[in-house]
Structure formats: C-alpha cells, structure tokens
C-alpha positions in Angstrom: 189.5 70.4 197.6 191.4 73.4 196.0 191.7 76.6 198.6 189.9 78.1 195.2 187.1 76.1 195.1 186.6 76.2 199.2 185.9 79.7 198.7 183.7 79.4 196.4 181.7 77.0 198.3 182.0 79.7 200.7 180.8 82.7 198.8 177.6 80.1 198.4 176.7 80.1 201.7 176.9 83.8 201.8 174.7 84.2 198.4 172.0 81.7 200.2 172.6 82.8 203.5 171.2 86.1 202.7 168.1 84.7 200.4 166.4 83.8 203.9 165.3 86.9 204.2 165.2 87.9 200.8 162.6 84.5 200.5 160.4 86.2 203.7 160.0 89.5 201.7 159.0 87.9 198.8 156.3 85.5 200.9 154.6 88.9 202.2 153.4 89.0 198.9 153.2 86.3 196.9 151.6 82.8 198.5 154.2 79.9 198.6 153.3 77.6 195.4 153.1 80.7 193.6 156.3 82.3 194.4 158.2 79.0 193.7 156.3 78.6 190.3 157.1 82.3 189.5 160.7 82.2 190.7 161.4 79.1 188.2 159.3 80.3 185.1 161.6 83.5 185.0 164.3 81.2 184.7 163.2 78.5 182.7 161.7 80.7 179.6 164.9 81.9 178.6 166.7 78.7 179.0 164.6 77.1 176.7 164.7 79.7 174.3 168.2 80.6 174.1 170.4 77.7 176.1 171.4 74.1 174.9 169.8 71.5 177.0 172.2 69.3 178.9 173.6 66.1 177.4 172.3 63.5 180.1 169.5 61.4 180.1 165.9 63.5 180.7 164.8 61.5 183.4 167.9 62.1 185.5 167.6 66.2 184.8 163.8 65.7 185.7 165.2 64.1 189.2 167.4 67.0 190.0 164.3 69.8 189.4 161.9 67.5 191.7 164.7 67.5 194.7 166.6 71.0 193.9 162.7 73.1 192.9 160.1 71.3 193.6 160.7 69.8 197.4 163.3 72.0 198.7 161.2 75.1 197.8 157.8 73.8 198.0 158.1 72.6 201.6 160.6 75.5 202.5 157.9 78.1 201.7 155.2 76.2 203.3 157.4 76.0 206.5 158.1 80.3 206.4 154.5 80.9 205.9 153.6 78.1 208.7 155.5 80.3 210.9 158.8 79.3 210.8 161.2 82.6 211.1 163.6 83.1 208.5 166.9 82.6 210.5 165.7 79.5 212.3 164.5 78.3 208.9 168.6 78.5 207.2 169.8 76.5 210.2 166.6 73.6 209.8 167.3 73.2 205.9 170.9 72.2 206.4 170.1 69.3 207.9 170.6 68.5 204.1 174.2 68.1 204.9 174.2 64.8 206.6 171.3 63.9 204.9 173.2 64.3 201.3 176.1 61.8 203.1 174.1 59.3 204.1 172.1 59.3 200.8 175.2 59.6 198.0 176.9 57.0 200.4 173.6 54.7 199.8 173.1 55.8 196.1 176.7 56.2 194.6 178.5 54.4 197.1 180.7 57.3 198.2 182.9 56.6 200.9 183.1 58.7 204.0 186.2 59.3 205.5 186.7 59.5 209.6 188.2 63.1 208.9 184.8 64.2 207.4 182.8 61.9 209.7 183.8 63.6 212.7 183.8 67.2 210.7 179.7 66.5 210.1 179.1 65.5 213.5 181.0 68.4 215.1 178.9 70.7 212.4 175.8 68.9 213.6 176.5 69.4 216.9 176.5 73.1 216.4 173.3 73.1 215.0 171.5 70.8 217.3 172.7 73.4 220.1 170.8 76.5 218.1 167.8 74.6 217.5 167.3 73.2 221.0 168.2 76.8 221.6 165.8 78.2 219.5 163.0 75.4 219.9 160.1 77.8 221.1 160.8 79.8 218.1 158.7 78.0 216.1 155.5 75.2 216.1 156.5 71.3 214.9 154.6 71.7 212.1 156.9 74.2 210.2 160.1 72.6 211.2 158.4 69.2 209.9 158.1 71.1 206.4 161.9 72.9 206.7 163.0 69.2 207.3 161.3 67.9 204.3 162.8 71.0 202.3 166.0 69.8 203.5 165.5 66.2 202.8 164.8 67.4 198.8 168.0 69.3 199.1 170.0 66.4 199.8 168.1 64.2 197.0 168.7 66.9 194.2 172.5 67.0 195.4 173.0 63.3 194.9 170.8 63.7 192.0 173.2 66.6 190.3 176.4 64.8 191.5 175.0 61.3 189.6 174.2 63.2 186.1 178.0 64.3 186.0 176.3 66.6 183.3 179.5 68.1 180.8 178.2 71.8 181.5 177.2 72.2 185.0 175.5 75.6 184.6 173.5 74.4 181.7 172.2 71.6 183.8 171.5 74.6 186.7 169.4 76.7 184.2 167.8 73.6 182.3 166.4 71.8 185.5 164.4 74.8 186.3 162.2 73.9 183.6 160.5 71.6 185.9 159.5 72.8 188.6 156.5 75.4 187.3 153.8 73.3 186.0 153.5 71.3 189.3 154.4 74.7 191.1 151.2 76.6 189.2 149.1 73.4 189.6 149.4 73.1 193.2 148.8 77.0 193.6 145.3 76.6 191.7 144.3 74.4 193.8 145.4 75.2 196.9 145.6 78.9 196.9 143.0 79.5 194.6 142.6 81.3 191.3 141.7 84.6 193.4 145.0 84.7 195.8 147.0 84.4 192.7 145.0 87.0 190.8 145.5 89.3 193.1 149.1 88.8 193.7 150.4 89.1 190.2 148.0 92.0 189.2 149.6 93.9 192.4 153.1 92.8 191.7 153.9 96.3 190.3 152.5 98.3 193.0 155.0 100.8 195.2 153.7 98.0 198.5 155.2 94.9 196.8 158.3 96.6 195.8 160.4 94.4 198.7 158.7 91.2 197.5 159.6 92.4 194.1 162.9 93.1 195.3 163.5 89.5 197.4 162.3 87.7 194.1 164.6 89.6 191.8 167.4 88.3 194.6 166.0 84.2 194.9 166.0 84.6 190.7 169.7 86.2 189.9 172.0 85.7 192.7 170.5 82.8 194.9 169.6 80.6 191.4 171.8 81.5 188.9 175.0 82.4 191.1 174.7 79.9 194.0 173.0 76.8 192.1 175.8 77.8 189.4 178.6 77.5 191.0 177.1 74.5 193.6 176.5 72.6 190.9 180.2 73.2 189.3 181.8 72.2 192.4 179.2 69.1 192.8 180.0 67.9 189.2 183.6 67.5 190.3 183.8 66.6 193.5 182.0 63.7 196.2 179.1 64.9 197.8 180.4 64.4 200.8 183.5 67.1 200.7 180.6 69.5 198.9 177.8 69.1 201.2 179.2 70.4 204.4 179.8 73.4 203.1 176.1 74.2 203.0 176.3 74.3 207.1 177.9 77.7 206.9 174.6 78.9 205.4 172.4 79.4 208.8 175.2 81.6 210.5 175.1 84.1 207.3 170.7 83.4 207.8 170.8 83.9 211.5 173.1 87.1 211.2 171.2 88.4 208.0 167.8 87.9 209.4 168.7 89.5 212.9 169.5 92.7 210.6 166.7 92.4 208.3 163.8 91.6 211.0 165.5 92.2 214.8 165.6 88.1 215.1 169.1 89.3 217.6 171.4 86.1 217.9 172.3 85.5 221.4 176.0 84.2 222.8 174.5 80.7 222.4 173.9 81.0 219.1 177.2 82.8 218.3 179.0 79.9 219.7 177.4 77.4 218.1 177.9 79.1 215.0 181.5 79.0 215.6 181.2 75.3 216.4 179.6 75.0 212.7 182.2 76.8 210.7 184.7 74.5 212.3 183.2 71.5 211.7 182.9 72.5 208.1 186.3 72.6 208.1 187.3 70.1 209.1 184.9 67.9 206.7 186.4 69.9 203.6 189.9 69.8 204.6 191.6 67.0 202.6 194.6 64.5 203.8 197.8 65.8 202.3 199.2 63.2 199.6 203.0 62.2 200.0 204.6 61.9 196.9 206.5 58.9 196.1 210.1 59.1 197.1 209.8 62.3 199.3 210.9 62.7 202.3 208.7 62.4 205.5 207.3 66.0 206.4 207.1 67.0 202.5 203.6 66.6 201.4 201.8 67.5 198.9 197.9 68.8 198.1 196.0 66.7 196.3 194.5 68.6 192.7 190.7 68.5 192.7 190.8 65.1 190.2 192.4 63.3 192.8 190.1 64.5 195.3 187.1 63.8 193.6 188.2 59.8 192.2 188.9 59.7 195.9 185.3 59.7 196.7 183.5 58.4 193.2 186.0 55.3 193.0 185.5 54.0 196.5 182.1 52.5 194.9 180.2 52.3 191.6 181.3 55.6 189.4 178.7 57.6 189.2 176.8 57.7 185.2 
C-alpha cells in the first residue's frame, strides 16, 4: 500500500474517530431511526438530482447501502441510545475489521497473508484488553447491537470492494439513496409519528444547536470525506490491507469522547491503544518486491496495482 494512501486511511480513522461523539450529540435530540433516515436523505436528494449513478449492477449498489446505512447505523444508534457510551461504542464497531477478513476471504476469495494475520490478531488483542477493561461500562444488550453494527460494516466493505464501481465517490453518494425509506419506516413505527414530530419541528431551536451541529459533522466530513476516500482506497485495494486500518478509529473515539464527555482513558487503555496502532501496522505494511536481477538487500515497493492483484488474484476476481 502506497505511504500516500496509508495516510489517507489514516486521516479516516481520525474523520470517524471524532463522529462518536459528534453521533451522541446528535442522538440527544433526534431518536435513532430518525437521525439515520435524516442523515442519508440530506445526502441522497442531491445525488439524485445532480450526480450520475454508478455504472454497476443495482442490486449490488442496493447491497452496499443495506451493510454501509442501514445495519451499521441502524444497530449503532440503537446501541448509543441503549446505553452504550460513545468511546466504548468506536472500539465495539471495529470488530468489523476481522469480521471484513474473514467475510471477503469467504466471498471474493482474498487471501490472507501471515504478515497481516498476525497484524489483525495483535490489533485484536489490543481491543479485547479495552473491552474486558471497560466491560462494566456498558449492559450486553448495547454491545450485542454495536456488534451487529459492526458485522454490517464488514458486509458493506466486502460489498463496495466486489462492485469495483469506476468512480468510487459516485458509488459513496449514490448508495445513500437506500437507506431512508427503511430508515423513516422503522421510525414510524417504532418511534412514533409524535417523537418525530417533535424532533424535526424543534430542530431549529438554540437547545438542538449541538445535535444540529453533530449532524452537520456525520453528513459532511464523516459521509462524504471518510466513506469518500474509504471507498477509493477499497476499490483498489484487498479488503484485508484496507480493513485494519479502521482499528485506529476507537483510540481517536476513546481520546475524543474523554474530551467531549469526561469518559478519561486510563494507562490500560492507553496501552492497548498503542498495542492497536501497531497491529495496524503491521497488517498494512506490504512485503518489499525484489526486482529481477537485483542484488540481495535492494528491494523495491510494490505500486498499489501490484498490491491490490496481490489480494484479488489469489481467488475468483472480484465483478
């Protein structure tokens, strides 16, 4: 993977990092089927109006909106409203990670290589530590629905790496289109036509300015910026070099939401953290390549088309 394109992976984590607590304003206000449906009509409306739909089959587009918007952010905001606090909640979802490995190496047939085996299990490691750590922090029921979230994650990764769509942003604006519906139906029924009432026709109020605030954040720099430039680096290389990268995301949550709310890290924590951004990268760094004909020592980085045939060619190519 090109240095480039590690640190954009990285600015990622940061953009997302910080939408944990951007997401808990916005839930102080707006009920958790409603904010999702909300957050993805703002984006959809104009992308239908003004931006070329992707040029890959409907069906797999509808695939990446149900794991990407509807599960991921359905079951997220359930699990933040359950009770789930907002830094323990960005170190739950990226159980994604692994589960994006296991599924593309089911799915697509990517292979796995021992270098980014043992980075993923280092990476897990360090997360297993903060949640054992932080286990009291929150009931089973909302770290059941953070795991689902996570387990959508992963599905709309594999999803977005299989449509290989020619403009990657497009495909990150155009898949937004399908989460609202189900988003507005659920709210109906299970919030009721009076919580959402009184939500939006308060959404202008001085009270709801930091929900208004968080949900100007999830739209612009968590959607447009993060799913942007994710699903760039996902269209060109295996979901397995992309996907530990998201691990990085709960240390910029747990440090964010310690600011944001007093959730203080502890040295455990901080640690483990460390233990996290090491075993990202180690699962990102790439074997060098010896040219043919040079001399032992002189090596070589692979571009990103060699990285990413790497993983696509060990099995069926992804269509």
């Amino acid at each position: 993977m090109a240095v480039r394109d590690r640190l954009l992976a990285v600015v990622v984590a940061v953009v997302w990092g910080l939408n944990f607590p951007a997401t808990a304003l916005a839930l102080d206000h707006f009920p958790p089927f409603l904010l999702a449906a909300v957050r993805f009509s703002l984006l959809a409306i104009p992308t239908v109006l003004l931006v070329p739909r992707p040029r890959i089959p409907f069906h797999r587009l509808v695939l990446v909106g149900v794991g990407l918007g509807i599960l991921q952010f359905g079951f997220l905001y359930l699990g933040i409203v359950a009770g789930m606090p907002s830094g323990l909640a960005s170190l739950v979802l990226q159980a994604s990670a692994p589960f994006t490995v296991l599924i593309a190496g089911v799915w697509l047939r990517e292979r796995v290589t021992r270098r980014q085996g043992i980075g993923i299990a280092i990476a897990v490691l360090g997360l297993a530590a903060i949640a054992v750590h932080r286990s009291q922090a929150a009931a089973l029921l909302p770290v059941v629905l953070t795991l689902c979230g996570a387990l959508g994650w992963a599905l709309g990764n594999v999803a977005t790496r299989r449509a290989q769509a020619p403009n990657p942003f497009h495909l990150t604006l155009w898949w937004s289109i399908v989460p609202p519906i189900p988003m507005f139906v659920a709210s109906f029924v299970f919030e009721g036509p009076a919580r959402i009432g009184t939500a939006l026709g308060t959404a202008f109020t001085a009270s709801a300015l930091p929900a208004d605030l968080g949900l100007l954040y999830i739209v612009v720099l968590a959607s447009l910026v993060g799913y942007g430039i994710w699903t760039n680096l996902l269209s060109r290389y295996p979901s397995s070099i992309v996907a530990p990268f998201s691990m990085l995301v709960p240390v910029v949550g747990v440090l964010a939401s310690w600011l944001a709310f007093g959730e203080v890290p502890d040295a455990v924590e901080v640690v483990a953290g460390v233990v996290v951004v090491g075993g990202v990268l180690v699962a990102s760094l790439t074997r060098r390549a010896r040219p043919a004909g040079a001399e032992p020592g002189l090596q070589s980085e692979p571009g990103p088309a060699l990285s990413a045939g790497a993983g696509a060619g060990a099995g069926a190519a992804p269509r």
